[in-house]
N, C-alpha and C positions, 0 to 999 in steps of 0.2 A: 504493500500500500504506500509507505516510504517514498520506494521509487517513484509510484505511479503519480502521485502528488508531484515530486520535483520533475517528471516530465511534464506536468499541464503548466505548470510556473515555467520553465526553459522556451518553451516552445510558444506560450504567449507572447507575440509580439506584431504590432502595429504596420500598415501597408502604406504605401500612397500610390495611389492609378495616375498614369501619365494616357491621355487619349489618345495623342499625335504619336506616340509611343510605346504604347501597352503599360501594364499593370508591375508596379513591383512588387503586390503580394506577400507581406513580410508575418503573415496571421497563421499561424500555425500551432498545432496540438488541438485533445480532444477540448471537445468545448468550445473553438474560436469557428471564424467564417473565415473564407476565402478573398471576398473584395472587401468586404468592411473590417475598419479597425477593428483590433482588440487592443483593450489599454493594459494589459498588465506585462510587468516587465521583468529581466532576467534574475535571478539569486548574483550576487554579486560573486565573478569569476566562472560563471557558465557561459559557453561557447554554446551556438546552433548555426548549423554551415546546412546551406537552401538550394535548393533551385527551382522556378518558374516557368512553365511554356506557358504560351500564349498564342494560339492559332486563330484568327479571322479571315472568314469567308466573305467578299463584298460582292452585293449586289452590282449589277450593269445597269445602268439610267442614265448615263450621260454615254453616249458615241464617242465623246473628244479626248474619253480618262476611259482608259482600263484597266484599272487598278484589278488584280483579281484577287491577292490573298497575301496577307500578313503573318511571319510567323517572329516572335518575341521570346528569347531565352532569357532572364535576368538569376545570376549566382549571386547570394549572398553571404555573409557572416555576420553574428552578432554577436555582443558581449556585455554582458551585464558589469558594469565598472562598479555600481553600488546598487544595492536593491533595487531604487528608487531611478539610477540613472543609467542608460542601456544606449550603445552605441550600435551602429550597423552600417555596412561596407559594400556595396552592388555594382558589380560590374556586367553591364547590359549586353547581349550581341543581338541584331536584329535583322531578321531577313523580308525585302518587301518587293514585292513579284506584279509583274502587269501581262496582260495575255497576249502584247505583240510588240512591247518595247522594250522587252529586256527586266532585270533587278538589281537593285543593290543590296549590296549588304554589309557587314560589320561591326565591331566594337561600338557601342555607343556610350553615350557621357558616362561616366562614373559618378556614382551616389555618394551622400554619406547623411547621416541619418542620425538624432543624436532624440530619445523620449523619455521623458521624466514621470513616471508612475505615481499616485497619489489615490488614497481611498474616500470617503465617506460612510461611517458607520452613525445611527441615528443616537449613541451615547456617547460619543467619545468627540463626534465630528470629525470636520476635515485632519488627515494626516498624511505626512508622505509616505512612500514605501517602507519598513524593513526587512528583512532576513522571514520571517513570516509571514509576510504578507505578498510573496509573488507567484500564490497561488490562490485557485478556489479551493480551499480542501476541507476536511471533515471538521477541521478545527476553527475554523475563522465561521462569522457569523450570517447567515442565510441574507441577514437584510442590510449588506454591507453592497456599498456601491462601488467600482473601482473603475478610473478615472486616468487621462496621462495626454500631457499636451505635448507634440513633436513638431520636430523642425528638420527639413530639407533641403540640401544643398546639390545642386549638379556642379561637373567639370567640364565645360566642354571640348573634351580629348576625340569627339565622333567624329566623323567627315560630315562635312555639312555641305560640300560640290561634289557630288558624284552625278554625272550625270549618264542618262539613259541612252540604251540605244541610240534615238534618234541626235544628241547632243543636245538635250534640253535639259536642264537643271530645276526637280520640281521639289521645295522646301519638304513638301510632305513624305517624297520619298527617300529623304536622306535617314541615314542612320543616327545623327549628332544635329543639337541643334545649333549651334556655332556662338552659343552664349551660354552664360549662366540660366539657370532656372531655379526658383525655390519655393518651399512645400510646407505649408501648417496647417496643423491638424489638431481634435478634439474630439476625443475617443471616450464613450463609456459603455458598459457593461453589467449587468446583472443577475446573478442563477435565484431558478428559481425550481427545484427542485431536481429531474432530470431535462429543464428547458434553460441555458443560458439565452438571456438580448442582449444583444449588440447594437450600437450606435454611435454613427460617427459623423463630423461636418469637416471640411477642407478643402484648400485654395490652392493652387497652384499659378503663379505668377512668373512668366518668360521675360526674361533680358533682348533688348532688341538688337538685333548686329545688321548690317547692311541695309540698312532702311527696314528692314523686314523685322514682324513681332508677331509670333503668334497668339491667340488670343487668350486670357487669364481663364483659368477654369475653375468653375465649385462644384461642388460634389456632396450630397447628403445621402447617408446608405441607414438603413437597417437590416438586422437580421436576425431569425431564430435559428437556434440550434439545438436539436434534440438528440436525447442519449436513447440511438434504436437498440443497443446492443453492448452489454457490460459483462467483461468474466476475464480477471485478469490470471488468471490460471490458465488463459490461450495465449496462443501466438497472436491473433488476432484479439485484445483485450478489450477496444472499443469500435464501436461504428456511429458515427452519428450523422443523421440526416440534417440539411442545412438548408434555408429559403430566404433569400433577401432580393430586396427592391434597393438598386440603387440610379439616383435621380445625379446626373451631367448636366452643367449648364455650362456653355459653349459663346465666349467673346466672339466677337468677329477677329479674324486674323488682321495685320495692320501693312500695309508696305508706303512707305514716304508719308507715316500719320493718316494714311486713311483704309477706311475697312473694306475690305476685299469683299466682292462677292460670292456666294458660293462656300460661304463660312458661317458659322455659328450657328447657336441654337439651344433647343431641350428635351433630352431625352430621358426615358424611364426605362431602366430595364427589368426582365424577373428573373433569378437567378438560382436555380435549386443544383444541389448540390450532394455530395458524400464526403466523409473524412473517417481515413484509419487512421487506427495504432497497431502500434507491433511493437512494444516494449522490450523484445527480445533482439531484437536485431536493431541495436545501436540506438532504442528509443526513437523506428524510424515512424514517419506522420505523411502518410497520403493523403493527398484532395483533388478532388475531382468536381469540376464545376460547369455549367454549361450558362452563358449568359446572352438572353435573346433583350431584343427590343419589344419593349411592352407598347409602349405611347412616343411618338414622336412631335417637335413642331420647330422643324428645322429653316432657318429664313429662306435656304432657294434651295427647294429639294430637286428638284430638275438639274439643278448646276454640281449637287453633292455628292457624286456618285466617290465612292472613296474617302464616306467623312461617318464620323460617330452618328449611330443610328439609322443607316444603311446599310449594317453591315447581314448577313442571312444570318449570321450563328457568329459566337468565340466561343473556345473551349479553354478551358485553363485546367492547369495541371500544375498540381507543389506537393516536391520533396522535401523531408526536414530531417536533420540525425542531427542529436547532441552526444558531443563529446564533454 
């Protein structure tokens, strides 16, 4: 039980979705979701090393873009420096394919990611993390709320000129965005018996380079997550089914200060899900997600063939093993 405890505490850790770029997915162990934060943070001196796919299928509605399909790997590593304080390391590669012009692909910006864990229990009040409290376990109390605001940094180390077959150079299919980008977030969480909720709000805000700026994004997600399957005397110790709604809203992208057509907007997506455990083999944590579009109201759907909320289907897929 021990362990199984310090694997739900290791493996909690918080995400931020990049649209123009996929998902870094940083939510992992039983209990947590796959697009939406989890705020609870590492035992100070635990390591959890990740990784992400992210596969998009896009629809054809514009003749002039053939975007046909995106595919997104992001590795990471985290480490809890102190209960309360938990750093994380992402190095992205991304591959983005058109159905008559050729793809680019590789390295894109490098992350870094730094979330500060904090609770609310209705006697004690607000507290930070410690040494006890970076998990849900049998011991901490049902009607405890836990809580952790993050911040995000890009490098931009990606190619941000690569240009396609035809020698056209298109912003959206580069691997790197050729600036900085940064990411805040506010994450909460609560069990409620075998049903954790999850809930989180965050901004992403792009650096502009060569006249060009992509446009800021916000992001509101919920999620439940229920325990379909509990017996840590297997290999397989948990299974838990996972459902969240998460809502994109979409800047206009910017070039010489003004907004581009054929950008921005708001989309809903529904997102149902699976997560293992396998506590036997390195503590590892499968996810399995599939995220369609629920509701769209995108400003020139005719012009967005290749943009958030067009897209048929993502599937996402996260590995986790703590060392």
């Amino acid at each position: 039980m021990k362990r199984l405890i310090i694997l739900i505490a290791l493996l909690f850790a918080p995400l931020s979705a990049w649209a123009h770029h996929g998902g870094v997915s940083l939510a992992f162990g039983p209990g947590s979701p796959i697009e939406t934060n989890s705020p609870l943070t590492l035992p100070e001196g635990g390591f959890v090393a990740g990784i992400r796919a992210e596969h998009i299928e896009w629809k054809n509605v514009n003749a002039f873009d053939d975007k046909s399909s995106f595919t997104f790997f992001n590795a990471n590593l985290s480490y809890g420096f102190t209960p309360a304080l938990m750093g994380t390391f992402i190095v992205p590669y991304y591959i983005k394919r058109t159905e008559n012009n050729g793809s680019n692909e590789g390295v894109a910006d490098v992350k870094l990611q730094l979330t500060y864990g904090f609770h609310y229990d209705p006697v004690t009040g607000f507290s930070r993390n410690t040494a006890s409290d970076s998990a849900i376990s049998s011991e901490s109390p049902t009607d405890r709320t836990w809580l952790a605001v993050s911040a995000m940094a890009s490098i931009p180390n990606g190619d941000h000129n690569q240009a396609l077959r035809d020698g056209t150079v298109d912003p959206g299919m580069q691997s790197g965005f050729g600036a900085p980008s940064y990411t805040l977030g506010l994450s909460a969480a609560r069990a409620f018996g075998s049903l954790t909720m999850n809930a989180e709000v965050s901004t992403d805000i792009f650096s502009e380079r060569e006249n060009f700026q992509f446009g800021s994004e916000l992001r509101g997600n919920l999620a439940g997550v229920y325990e379909l399957y509990g017996n840590t005397n297997n290999s397989l110790s948990r299974l838990d089914g996972i459902l969240e709604l998460n809502y994109l809203h979409l800047d206009r992208d910017r070039e010489g200060g003004i907004g581009e057509q054929g950008t921005g907007g708001d989309i809903l997506y529904l997102s149902p899900g699976l997560r293992m455990s396998f506590p036997a083999f390195r503590n590892a944590n499968l996810g399995l997600l599939v995220k369609l579009p629920l509701l769209k109201s995108l400003n020139e759907k005719n012009l967005q063939q290749g943009a958030e909320g067009l897209e048929k289907f993502r599937l996402i897929s996260t590995l986790s093993l703590y060392f």
